[in-house]
C-alpha positions in Angstrom: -13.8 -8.8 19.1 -11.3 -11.9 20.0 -7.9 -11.2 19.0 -4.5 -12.8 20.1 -2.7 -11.2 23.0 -0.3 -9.3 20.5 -0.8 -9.5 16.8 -0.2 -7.1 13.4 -2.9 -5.8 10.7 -0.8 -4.6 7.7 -2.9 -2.5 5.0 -2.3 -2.0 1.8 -2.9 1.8 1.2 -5.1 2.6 -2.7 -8.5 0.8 -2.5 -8.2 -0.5 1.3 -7.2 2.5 3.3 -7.8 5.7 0.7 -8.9 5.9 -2.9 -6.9 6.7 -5.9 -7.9 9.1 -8.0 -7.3 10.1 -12.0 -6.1 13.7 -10.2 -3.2 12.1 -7.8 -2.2 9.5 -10.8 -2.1 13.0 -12.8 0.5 14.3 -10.2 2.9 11.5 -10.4 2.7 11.8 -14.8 3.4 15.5 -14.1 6.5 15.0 -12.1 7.8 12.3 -14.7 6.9 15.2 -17.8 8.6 18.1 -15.7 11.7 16.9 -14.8 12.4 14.5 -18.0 9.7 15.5 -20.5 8.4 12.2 -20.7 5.0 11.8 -22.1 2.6 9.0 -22.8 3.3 6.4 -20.2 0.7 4.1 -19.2 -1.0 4.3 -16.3 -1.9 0.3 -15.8 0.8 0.3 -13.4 0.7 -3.8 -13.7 1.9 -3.0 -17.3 5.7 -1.9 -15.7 8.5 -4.7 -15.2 7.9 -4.0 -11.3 4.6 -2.1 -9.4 6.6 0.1 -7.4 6.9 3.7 -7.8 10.7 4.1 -7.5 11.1 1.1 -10.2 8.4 2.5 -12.7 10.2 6.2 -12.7 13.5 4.0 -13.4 11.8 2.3 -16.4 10.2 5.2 -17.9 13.4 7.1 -17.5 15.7 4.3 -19.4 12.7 4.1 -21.7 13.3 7.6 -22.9 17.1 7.8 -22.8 17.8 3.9 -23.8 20.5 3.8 -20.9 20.4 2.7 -17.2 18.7 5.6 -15.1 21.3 7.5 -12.7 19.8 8.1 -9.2 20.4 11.7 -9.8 17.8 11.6 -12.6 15.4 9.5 -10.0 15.6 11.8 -7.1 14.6 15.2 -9.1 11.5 12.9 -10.2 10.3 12.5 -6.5 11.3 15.4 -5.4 9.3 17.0 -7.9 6.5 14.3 -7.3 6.6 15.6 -3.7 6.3 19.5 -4.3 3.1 18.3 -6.5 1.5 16.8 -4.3 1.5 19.0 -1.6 0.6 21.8 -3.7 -2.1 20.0 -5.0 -3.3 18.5 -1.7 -3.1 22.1 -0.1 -5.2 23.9 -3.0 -7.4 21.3 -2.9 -6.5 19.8 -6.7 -6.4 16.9 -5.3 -8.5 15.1 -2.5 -8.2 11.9 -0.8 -10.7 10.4 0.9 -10.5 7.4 2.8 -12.2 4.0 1.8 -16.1 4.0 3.4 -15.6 2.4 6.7 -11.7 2.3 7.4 -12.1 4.7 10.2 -13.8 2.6 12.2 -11.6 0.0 11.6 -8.7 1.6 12.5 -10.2 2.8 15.6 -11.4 -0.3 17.2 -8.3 -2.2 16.4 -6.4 1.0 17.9 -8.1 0.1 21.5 -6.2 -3.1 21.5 -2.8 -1.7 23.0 -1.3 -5.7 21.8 -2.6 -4.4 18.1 0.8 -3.1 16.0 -1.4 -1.4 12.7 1.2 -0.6 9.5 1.2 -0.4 6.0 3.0 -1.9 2.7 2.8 0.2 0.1 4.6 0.7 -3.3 4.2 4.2 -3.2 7.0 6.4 -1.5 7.5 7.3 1.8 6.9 11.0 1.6 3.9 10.5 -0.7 1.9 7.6 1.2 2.6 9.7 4.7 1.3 12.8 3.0 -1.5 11.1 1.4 -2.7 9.6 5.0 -2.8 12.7 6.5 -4.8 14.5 4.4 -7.3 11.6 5.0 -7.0 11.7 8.3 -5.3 8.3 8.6 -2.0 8.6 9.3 -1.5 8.9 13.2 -2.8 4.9 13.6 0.3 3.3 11.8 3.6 2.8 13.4 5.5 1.0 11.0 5.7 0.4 7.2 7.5 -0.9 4.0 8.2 1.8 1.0 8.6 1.8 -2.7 12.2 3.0 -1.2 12.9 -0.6 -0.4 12.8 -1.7 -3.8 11.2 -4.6 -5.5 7.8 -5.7 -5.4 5.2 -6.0 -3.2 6.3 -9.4 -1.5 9.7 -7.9 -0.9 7.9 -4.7 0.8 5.9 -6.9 3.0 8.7 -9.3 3.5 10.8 -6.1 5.6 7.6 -5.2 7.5 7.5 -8.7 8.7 11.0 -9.0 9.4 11.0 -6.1 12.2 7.6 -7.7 14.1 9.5 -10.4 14.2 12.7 -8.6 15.3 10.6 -6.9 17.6 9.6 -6.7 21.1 6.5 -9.1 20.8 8.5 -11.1 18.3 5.5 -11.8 15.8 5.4 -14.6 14.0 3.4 -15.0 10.2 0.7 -16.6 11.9 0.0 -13.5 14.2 0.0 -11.0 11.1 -2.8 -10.1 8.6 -2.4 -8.2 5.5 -4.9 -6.8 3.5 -4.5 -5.9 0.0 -6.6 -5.1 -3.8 -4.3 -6.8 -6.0 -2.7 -9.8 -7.4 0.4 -8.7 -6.2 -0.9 -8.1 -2.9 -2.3 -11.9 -2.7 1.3 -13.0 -4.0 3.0 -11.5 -1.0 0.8 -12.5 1.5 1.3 -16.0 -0.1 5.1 -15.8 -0.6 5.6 -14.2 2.9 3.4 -16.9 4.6 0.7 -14.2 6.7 -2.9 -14.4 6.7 -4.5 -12.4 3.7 -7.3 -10.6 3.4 -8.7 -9.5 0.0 -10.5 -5.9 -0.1 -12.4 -5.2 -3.2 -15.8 -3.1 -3.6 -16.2 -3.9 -7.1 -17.4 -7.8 -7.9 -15.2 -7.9 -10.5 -12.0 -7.0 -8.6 -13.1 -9.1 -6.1 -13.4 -12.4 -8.6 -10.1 -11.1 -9.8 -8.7 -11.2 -6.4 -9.9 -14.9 -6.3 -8.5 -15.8 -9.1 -5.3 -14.7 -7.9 -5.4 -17.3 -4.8 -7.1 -15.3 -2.3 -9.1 -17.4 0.0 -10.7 -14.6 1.9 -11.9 -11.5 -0.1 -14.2 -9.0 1.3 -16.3 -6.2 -0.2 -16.7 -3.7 1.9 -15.1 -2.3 5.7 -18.4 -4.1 7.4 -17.0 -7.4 7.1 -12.9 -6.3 7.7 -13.0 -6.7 11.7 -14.8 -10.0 11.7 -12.4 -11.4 8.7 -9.0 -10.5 10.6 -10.5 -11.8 14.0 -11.4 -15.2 12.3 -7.9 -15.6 10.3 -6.4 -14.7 13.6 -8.2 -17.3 15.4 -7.5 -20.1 12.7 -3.7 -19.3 13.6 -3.4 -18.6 17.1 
């Protein structure tokens, strides 16, 4: 495997590093009905004004009360979000099991010490780190961007790439590769001018992902080493 001397691999975490299932998206609707009663809310997250957790529990909240949501009113939602999920994670309600494959990704781009691994995600901190553990995942990444950080996924990504290039190896977009399972996810590799890799199992996500302007798109963790080595290569 030829990679450059010091380089980034940025994952996206649901459908590229660990499934999500009905039973987690049920934890997140159970916080929202606890703390505010809310009921009903749709679970195509592209159907909210922005994909990112702290933003939809904004929406749904100023859906119900028809005012601006106070951040008093947020917090008890993932807070509560939090204590659900690690109940359900610890009686076994809930079980996340990483994408077929990623493991041995992770590892043999983890025996390149130049290799920085980290995630973008628009789930929250607390949830994402507790989500990766419980698949086992969680020790390879050192960095990542947060539904904390507001905004959509380009603007997640856009932070993550703004301390490797603050940091000590000072990596540039053409010495970072993100791999992502949505439309948003090719936006922000597009808007944030990285190499993008498109992980879909399903055909159909896949033609959806080309749709979208992906130029690479892969279906399965076989194929994820040798993509991220050849984008690397066309941009050393």
């Amino acid at each position: 495997m030829q990679l450059p001397e010091t380089c980034a691999v940025i994952f996206d975490i649901d459908g590229v590093l660990v499934h999500l299932s009905g039973a987690e998206e049920d934890v997140f609707f159970a916080a929202l009905e606890d703390v505010h009663g809310i009921t009903g809310a749709s679970r195509d997250w592209n159907s909210y004004k922005v994909r990112n957790d702290v933003e939809i529990i904004e929406e749904l909240i100023e859906g119900k009360y028809q005012r601006p949501a106070e951040p008093g009113e947020v917090r008890q939602v993932m807070e509560r979000y939090h204590t659900l999920m690690d109940i359900a994670i610890r009686a076994e309600t809930v079980r996340v099991s990483p994408i077929e494959g990623i493991e041995g990704v992770l590892t043999a781009l983890g025996w390149h010490e130049g290799v920085t691994l980290g995630v973008a995600t628009a789930n929250l901190k607390s949830i994402a780190d507790m989500r990766l553990r419980a698949a086992e995942l969680k020790d390879w990444f050192r960095l990542g961007g947060y539904a904390e950080s507001r905004g959509p996924k380009a603007e997640i990504l856009g932070q993550v790439m703004e301390r490797l290039a603050a940091g000590d190896d000072q990596l540039s977009a053409d010495r970072i590769v993100f791999l992502g399972d949505n439309p948003n996810d090719v936006a922000a590799g597009q808007q944030n001018g990285c190499h993008f890799i498109g992980f879909a199992v399903e055909p159909y996500r896949q033609q959806v992902l080309r749709d979208a302007g992906a130029e690479v798109v892969i279906g399965s963790h076989e194929h994820t080493l040798d993509a991220i080595c050849a984008a690397l290569g066309a941009g050393s």
